[in-house]
Backbone as ProteinMPNN parsed JSONL, in Angstrom:
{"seq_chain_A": "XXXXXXXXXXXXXXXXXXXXXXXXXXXXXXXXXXXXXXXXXXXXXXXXXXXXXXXXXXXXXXXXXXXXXX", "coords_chain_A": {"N_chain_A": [[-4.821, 19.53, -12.916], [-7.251, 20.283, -12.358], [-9.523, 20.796, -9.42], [-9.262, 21.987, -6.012], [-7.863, 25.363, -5.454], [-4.761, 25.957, -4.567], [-3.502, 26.883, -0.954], [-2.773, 29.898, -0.077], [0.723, 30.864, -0.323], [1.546, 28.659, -0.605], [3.612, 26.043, -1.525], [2.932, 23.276, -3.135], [0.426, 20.761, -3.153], [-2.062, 19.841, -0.609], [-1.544, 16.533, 0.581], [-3.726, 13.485, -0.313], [-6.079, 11.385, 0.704], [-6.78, 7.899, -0.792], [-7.636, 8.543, -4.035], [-6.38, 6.278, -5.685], [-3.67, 6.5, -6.672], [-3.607, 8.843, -8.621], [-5.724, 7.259, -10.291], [-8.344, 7.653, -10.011], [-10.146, 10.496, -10.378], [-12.8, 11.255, -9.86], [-13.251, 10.688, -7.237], [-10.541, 12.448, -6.327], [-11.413, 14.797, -6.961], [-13.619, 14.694, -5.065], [-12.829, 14.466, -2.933], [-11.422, 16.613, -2.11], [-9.218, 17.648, -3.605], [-6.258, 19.415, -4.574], [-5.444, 21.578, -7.045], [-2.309, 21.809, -9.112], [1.382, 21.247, -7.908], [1.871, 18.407, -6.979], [2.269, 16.908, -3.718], [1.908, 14.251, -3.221], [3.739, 11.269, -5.261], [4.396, 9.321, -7.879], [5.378, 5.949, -7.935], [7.451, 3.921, -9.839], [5.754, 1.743, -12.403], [2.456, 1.201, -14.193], [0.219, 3.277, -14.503], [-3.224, 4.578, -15.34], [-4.344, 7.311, -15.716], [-6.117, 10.26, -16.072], [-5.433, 12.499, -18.945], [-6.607, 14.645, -19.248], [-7.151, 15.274, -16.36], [-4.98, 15.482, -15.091], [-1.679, 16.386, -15.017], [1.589, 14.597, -16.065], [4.635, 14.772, -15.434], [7.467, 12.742, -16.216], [10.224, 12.488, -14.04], [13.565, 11.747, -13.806], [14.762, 9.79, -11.36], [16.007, 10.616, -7.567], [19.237, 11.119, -6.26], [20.588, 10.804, -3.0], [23.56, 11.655, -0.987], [24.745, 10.907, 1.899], [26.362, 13.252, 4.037], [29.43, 13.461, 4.506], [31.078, 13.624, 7.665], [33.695, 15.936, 8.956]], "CA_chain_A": [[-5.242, 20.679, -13.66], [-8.548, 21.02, -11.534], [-9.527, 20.605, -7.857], [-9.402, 23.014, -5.279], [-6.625, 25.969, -5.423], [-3.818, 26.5, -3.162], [-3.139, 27.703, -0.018], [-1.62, 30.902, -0.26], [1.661, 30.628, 0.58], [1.764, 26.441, -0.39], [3.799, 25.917, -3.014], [2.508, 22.358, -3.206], [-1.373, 20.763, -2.77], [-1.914, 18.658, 0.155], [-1.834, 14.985, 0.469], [-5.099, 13.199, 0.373], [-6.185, 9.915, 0.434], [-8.448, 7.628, -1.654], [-7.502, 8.193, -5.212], [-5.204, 5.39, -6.146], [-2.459, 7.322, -7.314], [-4.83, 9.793, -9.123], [-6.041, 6.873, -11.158], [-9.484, 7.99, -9.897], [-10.28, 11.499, -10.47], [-13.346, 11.908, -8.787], [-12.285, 10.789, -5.977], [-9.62, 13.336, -6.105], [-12.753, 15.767, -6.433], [-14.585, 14.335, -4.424], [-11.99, 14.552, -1.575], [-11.0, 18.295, -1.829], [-7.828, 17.252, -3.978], [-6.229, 20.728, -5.271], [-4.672, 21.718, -8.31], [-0.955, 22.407, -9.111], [2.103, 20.331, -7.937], [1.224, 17.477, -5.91], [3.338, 16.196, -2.635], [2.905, 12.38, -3.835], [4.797, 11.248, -6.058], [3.775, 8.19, -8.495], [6.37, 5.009, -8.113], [7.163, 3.162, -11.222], [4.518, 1.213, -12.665], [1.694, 1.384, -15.247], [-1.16, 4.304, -14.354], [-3.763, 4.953, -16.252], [-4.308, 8.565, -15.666], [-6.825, 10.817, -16.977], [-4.478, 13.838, -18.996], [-7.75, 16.173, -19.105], [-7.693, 16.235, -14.874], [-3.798, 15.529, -14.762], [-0.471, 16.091, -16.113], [2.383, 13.963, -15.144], [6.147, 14.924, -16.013], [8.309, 12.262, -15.774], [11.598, 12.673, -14.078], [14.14, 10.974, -12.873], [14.793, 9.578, -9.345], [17.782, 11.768, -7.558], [20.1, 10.248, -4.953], [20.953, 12.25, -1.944], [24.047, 10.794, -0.32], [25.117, 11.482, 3.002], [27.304, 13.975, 4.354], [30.816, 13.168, 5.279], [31.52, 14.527, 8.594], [35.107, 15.564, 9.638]], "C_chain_A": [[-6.635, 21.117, -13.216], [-8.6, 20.174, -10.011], [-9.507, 22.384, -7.509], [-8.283, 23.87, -5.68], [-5.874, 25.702, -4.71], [-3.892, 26.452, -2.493], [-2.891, 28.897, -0.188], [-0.481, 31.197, 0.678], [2.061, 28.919, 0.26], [2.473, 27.062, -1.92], [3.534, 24.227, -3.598], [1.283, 21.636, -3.059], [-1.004, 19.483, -1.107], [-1.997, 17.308, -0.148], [-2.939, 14.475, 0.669], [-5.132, 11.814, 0.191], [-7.079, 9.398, -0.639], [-8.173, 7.472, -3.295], [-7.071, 7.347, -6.102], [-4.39, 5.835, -6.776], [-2.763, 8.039, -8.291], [-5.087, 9.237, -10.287], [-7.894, 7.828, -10.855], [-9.864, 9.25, -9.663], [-11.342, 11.942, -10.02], [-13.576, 11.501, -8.023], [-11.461, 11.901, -5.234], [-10.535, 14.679, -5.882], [-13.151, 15.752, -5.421], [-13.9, 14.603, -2.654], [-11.269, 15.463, -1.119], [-9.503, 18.485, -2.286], [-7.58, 18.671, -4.491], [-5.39, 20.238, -6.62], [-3.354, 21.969, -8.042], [0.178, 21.236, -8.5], [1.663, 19.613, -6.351], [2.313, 16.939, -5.105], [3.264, 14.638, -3.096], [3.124, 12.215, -4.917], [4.023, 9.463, -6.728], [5.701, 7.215, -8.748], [6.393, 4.073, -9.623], [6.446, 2.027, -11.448], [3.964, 1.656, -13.986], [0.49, 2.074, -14.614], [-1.767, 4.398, -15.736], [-4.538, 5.993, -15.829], [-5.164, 9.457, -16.214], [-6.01, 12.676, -17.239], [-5.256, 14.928, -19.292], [-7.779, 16.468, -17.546], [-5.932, 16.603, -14.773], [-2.582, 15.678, -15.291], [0.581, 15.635, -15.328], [3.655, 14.317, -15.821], [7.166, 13.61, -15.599], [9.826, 13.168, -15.682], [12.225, 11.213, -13.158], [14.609, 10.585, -11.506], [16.399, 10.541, -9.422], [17.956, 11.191, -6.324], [20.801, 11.321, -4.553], [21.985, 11.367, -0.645], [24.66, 11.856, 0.794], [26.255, 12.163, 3.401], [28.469, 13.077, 4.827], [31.524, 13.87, 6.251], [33.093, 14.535, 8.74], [35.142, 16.26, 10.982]], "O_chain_A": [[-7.138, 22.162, -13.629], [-7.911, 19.225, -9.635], [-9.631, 23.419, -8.165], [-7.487, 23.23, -6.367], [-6.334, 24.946, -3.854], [-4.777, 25.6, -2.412], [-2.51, 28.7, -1.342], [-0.494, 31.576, 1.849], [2.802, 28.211, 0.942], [2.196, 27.868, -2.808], [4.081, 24.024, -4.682], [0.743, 22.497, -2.365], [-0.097, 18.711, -0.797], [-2.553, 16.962, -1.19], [-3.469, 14.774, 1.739], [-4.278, 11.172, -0.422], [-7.897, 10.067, -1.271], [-8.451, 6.403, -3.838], [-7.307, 7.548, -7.293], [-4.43, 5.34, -7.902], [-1.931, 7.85, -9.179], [-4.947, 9.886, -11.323], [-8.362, 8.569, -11.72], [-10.02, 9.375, -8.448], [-11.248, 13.108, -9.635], [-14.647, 12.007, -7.69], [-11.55, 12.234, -4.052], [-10.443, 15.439, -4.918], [-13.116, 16.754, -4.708], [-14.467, 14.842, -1.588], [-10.591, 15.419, -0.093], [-8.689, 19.188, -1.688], [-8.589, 19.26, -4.877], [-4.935, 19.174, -7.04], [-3.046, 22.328, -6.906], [-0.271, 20.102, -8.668], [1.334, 20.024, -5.238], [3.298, 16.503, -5.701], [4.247, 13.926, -3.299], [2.712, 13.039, -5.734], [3.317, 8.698, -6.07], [6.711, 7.578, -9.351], [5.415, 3.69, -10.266], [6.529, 1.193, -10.547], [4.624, 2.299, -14.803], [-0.33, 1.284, -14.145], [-1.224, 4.342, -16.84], [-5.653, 5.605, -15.481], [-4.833, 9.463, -17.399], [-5.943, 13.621, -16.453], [-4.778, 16.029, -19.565], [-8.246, 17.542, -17.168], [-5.55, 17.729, -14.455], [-2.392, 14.922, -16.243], [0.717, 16.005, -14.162], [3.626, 14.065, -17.026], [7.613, 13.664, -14.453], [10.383, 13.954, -16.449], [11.808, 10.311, -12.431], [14.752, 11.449, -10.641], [17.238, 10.913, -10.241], [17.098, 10.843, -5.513], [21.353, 12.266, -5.116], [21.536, 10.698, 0.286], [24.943, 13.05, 0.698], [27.303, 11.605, 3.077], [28.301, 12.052, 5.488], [32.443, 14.631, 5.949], [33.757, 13.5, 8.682], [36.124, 16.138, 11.715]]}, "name": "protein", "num_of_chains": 1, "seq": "XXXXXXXXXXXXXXXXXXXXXXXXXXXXXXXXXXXXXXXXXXXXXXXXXXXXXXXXXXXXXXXXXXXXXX"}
């Protein structure tokens, strides 16, 4: 919910390093993290998150099975 903007044209922020899975928020500042939907993705676990920089939606995992050629 803060950091840098966009791209225009991104519909996603870039990937950055450093934050620990945006336990550390300025870090995420600090490292030109943007706002809006983020390319990584948090694996299951226990974060402790700050919900004034971040908001997290859980969903569920989705399985993508392979084509069946004929």
């Amino acid at each position: 919910m803060d950091g840098a903007t966009l791209n225009p044209g991104d519909y996603v922020a870039e990937s950055i390093e450093g934050h620990d899975n945006f336990q550390d928020g300025h870090e995420f500042i600090d490292s030109k993290g943007q706002r809006g939907p983020q390319k990584d993705i948090l694996l299951p676990g226990t974060y402790y998150i700050n919900p004034l920089l971040f908001k997290v939606i859980p969903e569920s995992a989705k399985e993508v099975k392979p084509a069946k050629l004929q």
